[in-house]
Every structure is written in structure tokens, then in C-alpha cells.
C-alpha positions as CSV (number, residue, x, y, z in Angstrom):
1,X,0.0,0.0,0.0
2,X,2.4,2.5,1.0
3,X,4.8,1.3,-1.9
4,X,2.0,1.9,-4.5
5,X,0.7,5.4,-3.0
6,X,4.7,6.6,-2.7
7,X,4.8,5.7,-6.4
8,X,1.8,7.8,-7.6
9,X,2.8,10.6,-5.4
10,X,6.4,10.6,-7.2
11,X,4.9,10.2,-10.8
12,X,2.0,12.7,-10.1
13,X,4.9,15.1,-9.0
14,X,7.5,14.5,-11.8
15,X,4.5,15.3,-14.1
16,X,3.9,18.2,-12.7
17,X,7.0,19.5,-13.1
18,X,7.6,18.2,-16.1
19,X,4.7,19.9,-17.5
């Protein structure tokens, strides 16, 4: 669980500041 929401939370991020 933790492993899966620390993964979104890092991709959501790096999207963001990609974008």
C-alpha cells in the first residue's frame, strides 16, 4: 500500500513539473 501510493505521489509530481 504504502509502496504503490509513494509511487503515484512521485509520478503525479514529476508530471507536474515536467509539465
Amino acid at each position: 500500500m504504502a509502496e504503490r501510493v509513494m509511487e503515484g505521489a512521485l509520478r503525479n509530481h514529476t508530471a507536474m513539473r515536467k509539465l
